[in-house]
C-alpha positions as CSV (number, residue, x, y, z in Angstrom):
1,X,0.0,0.0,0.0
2,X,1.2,3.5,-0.5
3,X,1.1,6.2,1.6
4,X,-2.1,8.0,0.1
5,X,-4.1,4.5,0.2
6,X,-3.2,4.3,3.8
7,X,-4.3,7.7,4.4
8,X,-7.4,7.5,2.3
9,X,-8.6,3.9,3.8
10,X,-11.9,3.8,5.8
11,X,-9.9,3.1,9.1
12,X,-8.2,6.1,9.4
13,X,-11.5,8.1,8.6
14,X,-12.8,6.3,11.3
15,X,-9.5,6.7,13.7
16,X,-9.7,10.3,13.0
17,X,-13.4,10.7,13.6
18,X,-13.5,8.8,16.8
19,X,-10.5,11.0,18.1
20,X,-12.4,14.3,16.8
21,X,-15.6,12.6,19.0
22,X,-13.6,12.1,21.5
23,X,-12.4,15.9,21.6
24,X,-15.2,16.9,21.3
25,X,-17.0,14.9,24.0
26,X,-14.0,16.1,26.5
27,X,-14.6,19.5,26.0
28,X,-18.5,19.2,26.7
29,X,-18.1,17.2,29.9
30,X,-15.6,19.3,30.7
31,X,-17.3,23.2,30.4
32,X,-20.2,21.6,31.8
33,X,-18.5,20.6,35.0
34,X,-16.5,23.6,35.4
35,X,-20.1,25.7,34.7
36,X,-22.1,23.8,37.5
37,X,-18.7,24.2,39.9
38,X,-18.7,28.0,39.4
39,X,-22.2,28.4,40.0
40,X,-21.4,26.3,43.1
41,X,-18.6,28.3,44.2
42,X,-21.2,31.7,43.6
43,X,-20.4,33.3,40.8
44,X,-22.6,34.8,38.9
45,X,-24.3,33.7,35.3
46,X,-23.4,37.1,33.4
47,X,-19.9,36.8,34.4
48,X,-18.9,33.3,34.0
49,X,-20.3,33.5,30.5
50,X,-18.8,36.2,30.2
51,X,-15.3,33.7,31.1
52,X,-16.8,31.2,28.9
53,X,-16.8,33.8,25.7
54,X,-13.3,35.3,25.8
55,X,-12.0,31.4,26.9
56,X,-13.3,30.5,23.5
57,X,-12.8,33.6,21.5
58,X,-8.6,33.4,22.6
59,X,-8.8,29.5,21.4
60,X,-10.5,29.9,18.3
61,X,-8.9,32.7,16.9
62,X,-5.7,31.5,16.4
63,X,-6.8,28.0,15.0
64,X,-8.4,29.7,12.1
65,X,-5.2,29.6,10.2
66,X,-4.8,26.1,10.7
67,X,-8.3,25.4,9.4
68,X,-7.3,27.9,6.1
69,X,-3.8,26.3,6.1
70,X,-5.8,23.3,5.5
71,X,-8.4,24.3,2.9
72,X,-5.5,25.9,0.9
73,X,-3.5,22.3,1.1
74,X,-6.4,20.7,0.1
75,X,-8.3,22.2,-2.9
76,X,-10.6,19.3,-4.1
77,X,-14.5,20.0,-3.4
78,X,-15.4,18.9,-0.5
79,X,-13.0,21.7,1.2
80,X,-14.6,23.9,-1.0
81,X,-17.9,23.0,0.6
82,X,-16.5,23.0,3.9
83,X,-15.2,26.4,3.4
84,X,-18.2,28.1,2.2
85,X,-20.2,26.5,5.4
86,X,-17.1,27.7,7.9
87,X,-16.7,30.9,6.2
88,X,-19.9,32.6,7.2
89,X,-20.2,31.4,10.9
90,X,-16.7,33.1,11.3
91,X,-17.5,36.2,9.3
92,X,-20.5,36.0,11.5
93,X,-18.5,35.5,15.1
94,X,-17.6,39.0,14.8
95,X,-14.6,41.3,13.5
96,X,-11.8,39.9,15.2
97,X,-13.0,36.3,13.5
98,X,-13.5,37.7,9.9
99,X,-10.0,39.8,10.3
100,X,-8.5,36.5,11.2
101,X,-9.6,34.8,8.5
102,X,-8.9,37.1,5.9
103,X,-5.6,37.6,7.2
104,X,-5.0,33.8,6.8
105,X,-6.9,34.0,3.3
106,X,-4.5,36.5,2.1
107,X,-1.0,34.8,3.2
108,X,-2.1,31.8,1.7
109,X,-3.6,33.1,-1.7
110,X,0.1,35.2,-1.4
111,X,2.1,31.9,-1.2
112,X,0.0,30.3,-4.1
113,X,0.6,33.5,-6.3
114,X,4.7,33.2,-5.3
115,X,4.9,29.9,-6.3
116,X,3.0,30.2,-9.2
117,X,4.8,33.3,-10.6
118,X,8.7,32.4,-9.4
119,X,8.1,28.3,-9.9
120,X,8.9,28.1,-6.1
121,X,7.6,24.6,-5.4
122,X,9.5,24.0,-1.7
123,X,7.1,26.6,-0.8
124,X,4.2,24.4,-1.0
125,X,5.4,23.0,2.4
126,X,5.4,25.6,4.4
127,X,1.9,27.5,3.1
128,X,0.6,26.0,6.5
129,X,3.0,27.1,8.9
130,X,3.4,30.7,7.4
131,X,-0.1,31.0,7.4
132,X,-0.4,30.0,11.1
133,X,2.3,32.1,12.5
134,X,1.4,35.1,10.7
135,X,-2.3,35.3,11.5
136,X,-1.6,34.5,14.9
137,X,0.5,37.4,15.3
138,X,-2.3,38.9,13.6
139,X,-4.8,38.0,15.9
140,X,-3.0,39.7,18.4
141,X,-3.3,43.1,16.4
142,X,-6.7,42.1,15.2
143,X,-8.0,41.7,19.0
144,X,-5.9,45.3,20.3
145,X,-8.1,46.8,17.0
146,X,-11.2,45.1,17.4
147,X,-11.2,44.3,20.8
């Protein structure tokens, strides 16, 4: 078997699902645990939501140029189709989301256009990891902006 079979086979779409399930399982028990405890404890609703919101908002952002790292690696249709579902719910998350994502949008369309123009094919491998590092330094700007 070669390497794309391997990757391609049913198991591994199953391997990866059940670890995404998994993930995503965690995380549920877990917020819902620490939610009950801090009403426990006495906090109040407004502000632990408010806890919940920027928790979430400070570990999204900076995974949105993994997910366009992604897309831009894989351009076959069903990323397509992923992308114009993800797109909207993040334009839709607010400003700091949508300037993320553009951010990431724009290195990667960048790198394609570089090696396209120059014939620079070893910098196919790093589309991801530029992408990631610059719009999470972005973020960062994006958030002191947006705020």
């Amino acid at each position: 078997m070669t390497f794309s079979q391997i990757m391609n086979s049913p198991l591994m779409y199953i391997l990866a699902m059940l670890g995404i399930g998994y993930v995503l399982l965690f995380s549920v028990f877990t917020l819902m645990r620490s939610y009950r405890h801090a009403l426990a404890v006495g906090l109040d609703k407004k502000k632990v939501r408010g806890v919940i919101a920027s928790s979430a908002l400070y570990s999204v952002v900076p995974s949105l140029s993994i997910v366009v790292g992604l897309f831009s690696l894989a351009a076959n249709v069903l990323s397509l189709a992923m992308l114009c579902a993800y797109v909207p719910i993040q334009v839709m998350n607010g400003p700091v989301f949508a300037a993320v994502l553009l951010t990431s949008l724009s290195v990667a369309a960048l790198h394609k256009w570089i090696i396209k123009t120059f014939g620079c094919k070893w910098l196919n491998n790093f589309v991801m990891a530029d992408s990631l590092l610059i719009s999470m330094a972005s973020s960062l700007l994006w958030l002191k902006l947006f705020g």
